[in-house]
N, C-alpha and C positions, 0 to 999 in steps of 0.2 A: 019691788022695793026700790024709792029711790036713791040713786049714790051716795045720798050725804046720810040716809039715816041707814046705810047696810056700814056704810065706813065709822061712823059713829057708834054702833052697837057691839063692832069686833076691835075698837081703837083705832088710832089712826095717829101716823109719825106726825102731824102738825100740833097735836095734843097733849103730846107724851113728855115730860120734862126729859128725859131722857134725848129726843129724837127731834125736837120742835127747832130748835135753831140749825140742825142742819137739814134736816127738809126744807124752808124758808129759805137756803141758800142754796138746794140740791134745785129747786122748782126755779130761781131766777135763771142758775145756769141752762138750765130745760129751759127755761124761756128765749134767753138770749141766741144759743143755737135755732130755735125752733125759728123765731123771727129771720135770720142770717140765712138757713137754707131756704122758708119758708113750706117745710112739711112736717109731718111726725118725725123723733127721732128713732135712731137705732140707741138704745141706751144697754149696757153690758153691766151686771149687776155682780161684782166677786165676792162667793162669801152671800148672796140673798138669803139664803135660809128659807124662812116662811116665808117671803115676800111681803114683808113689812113695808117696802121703798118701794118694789116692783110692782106690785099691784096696784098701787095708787097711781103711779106711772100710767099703767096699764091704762087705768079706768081712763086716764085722760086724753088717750089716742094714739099712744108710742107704742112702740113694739121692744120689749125687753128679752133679752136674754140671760139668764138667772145660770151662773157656775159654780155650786158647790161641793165637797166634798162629803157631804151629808144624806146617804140614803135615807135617812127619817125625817133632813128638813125636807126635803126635796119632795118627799110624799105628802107632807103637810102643807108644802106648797102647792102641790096638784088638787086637794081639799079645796083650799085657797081661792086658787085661779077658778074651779069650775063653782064656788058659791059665788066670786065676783062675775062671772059670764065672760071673762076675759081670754080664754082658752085659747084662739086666735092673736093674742097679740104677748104671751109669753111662753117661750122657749125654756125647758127646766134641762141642766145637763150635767153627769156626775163629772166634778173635775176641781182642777185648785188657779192657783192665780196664775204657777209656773206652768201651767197645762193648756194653757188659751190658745194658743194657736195648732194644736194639736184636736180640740175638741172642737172645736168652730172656728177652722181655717181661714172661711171665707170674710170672716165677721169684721168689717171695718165699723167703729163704733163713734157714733159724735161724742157721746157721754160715756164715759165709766166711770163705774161708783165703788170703791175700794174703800169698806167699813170697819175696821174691826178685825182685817184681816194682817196686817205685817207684823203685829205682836206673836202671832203663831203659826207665821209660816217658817220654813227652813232656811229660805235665803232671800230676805227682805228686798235687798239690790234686784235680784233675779226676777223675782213678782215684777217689781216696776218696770223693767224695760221689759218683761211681758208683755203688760198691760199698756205699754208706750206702743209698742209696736201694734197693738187692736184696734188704736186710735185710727180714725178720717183724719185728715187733716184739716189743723184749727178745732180735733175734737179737744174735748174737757177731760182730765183727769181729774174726781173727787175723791181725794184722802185721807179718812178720820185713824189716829190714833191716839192711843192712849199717852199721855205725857208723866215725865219725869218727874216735873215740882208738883204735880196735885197730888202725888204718892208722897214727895216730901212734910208736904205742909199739912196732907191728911195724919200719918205715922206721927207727928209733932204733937198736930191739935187732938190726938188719942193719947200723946203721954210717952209714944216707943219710940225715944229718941235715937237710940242706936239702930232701929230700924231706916230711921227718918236721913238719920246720918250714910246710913246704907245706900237705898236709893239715891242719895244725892249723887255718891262719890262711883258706885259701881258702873262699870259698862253697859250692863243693857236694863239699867233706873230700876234694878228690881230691890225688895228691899229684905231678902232673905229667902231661904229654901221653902218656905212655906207660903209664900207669894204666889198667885194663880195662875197672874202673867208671866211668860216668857220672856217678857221686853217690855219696855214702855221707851217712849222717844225724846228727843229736843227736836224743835222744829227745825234747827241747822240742819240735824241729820237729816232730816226727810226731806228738803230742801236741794241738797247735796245728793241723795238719792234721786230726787225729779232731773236736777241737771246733768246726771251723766248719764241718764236716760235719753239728752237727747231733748226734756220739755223745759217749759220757760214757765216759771212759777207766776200768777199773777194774782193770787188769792193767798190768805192766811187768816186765820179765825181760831180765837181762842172759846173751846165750847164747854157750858156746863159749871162759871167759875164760882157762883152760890150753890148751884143744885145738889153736889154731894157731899156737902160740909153743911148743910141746913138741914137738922133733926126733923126727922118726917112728922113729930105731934105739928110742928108748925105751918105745915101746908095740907092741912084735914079738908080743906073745904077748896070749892070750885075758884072761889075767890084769893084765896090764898096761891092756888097753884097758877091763876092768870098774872097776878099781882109780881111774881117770882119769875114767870117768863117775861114779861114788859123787863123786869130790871135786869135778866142777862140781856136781853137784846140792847138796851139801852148801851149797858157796860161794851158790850159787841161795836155798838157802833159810833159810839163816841171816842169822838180822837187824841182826846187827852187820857182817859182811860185805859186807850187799848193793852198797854203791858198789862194790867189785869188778868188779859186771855193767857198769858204764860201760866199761872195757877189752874187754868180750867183743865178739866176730868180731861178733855181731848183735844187734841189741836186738827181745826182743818183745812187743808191747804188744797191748793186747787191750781193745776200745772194745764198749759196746752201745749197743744203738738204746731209746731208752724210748718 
């Protein structure tokens, strides 16, 4: 079967409202290292789960290492890797973000991709100079979380404005005990996290700032949901809009190691 219609049939992160503008930017950084050294990368994936990121990685000649804490993603990643034929080019290993240099010592990494993961780890600071120190030098650090004001402005446009008020004002942007997240961020923090790690911020992207405030009747069809990513990327990459990205679902920033 070939690549584009086995990736097509199981989904695929350039597709997914959810995942499409940060894959778009996770694939330049892969580009840009890949040109710089001029081979595959070593790419370290915390948090891969099923290998949504990693596998397509895979497919396109890198070699990934997948670190998560999940016996049942990590099998469903093994599923994964042996229907993509990629078995040779990802590594699946039980562990967490603060565990990286304990589970793959050796792993100097151009890229790592850090998704989803500092809202429910123990000690957010602690993950990143983990994950600073896995770094090559001049590797990439890619970091999605979740933000503060889309919890604001979502709790508002529902109506729970003490909720709304909640997450504004609380320390870790939650908006009450019944909240899913442990945390959600400001991009200062995470910022201020990459620099005392030691990395030098040189990206910031705000992701997702229609996708989760737009009622799913209105993106039914193929057309509606290409229509909706044209206009985040647009919002993404226009300069006079960028504050926009401070509302999006997640912020993602993107630190190297010098």
């Amino acid at each position: 079967m070939p690549d584009e219609q086995r990736r097509a049939r199981r989904g695929s992160p350039e597709t997914a409202l959810r995942t499409a503008a940060v894959w778009e930017s996770v694939l330049a950084l892969v580009a840009e290292r890949q040109e710089a050294l001029g081979r595959p990368l070593q790419v370290l994936d915390i948090g891969g789960g099923t290998g949504g990121l990693s596998v397509p990685l895979a497919e396109r000649g890198h070699q990934v290492t997948v670190v998560d804490p999940s016996p049942d993603a990590l099998a469903a990643l093994d599923r994964r890797i042996a229907e993509a034929g990629v078995a040779d080019r990802v590594l699946a290993i039980q562990g967490d973000a603060t565990t990286v240099s304990q589970v793959c010592p050796q792993l100097r990494a151009d890229v790592v991709c850090c998704h989803g993961v500092l809202e429910v780890v123990d000690d957010p600071q602690g993950a990143v100079t983990s994950l600073a120190n896995a770094l090559a030098p001049q590797g990439l650090l890619s970091i999605v979380v979740a933000q503060r004001l889309a919890a604001v402005v979502a709790r508002a446009l529902a109506g729970r404005f003490a909720q709304a008020r909640q997450a504004l004002s609380s320390p870790d942007g939650r908006w009450g005990e019944a909240d899913p997240l442990p945390r959600r961020f400001d991009v200062a923090a995470v910022e201020a996290m990459l620099t005392a790690a030691g990395l030098v911020v040189v990206e910031r992207t705000g992701v997702r700032v229609f996708s989760d405030l737009v009622p799913s009747g209105f993106v039914d069809t193929e057309a509606d949901r290409v229509a909706l990513l044209a206009l985040e990327r647009e919002v993404a990459m226009h300069p006079d809009f960028a504050f926009l990205g401070q509302i999006g679902a997640s912020a993602h920033v993107v630190a190297r190691r010098d």
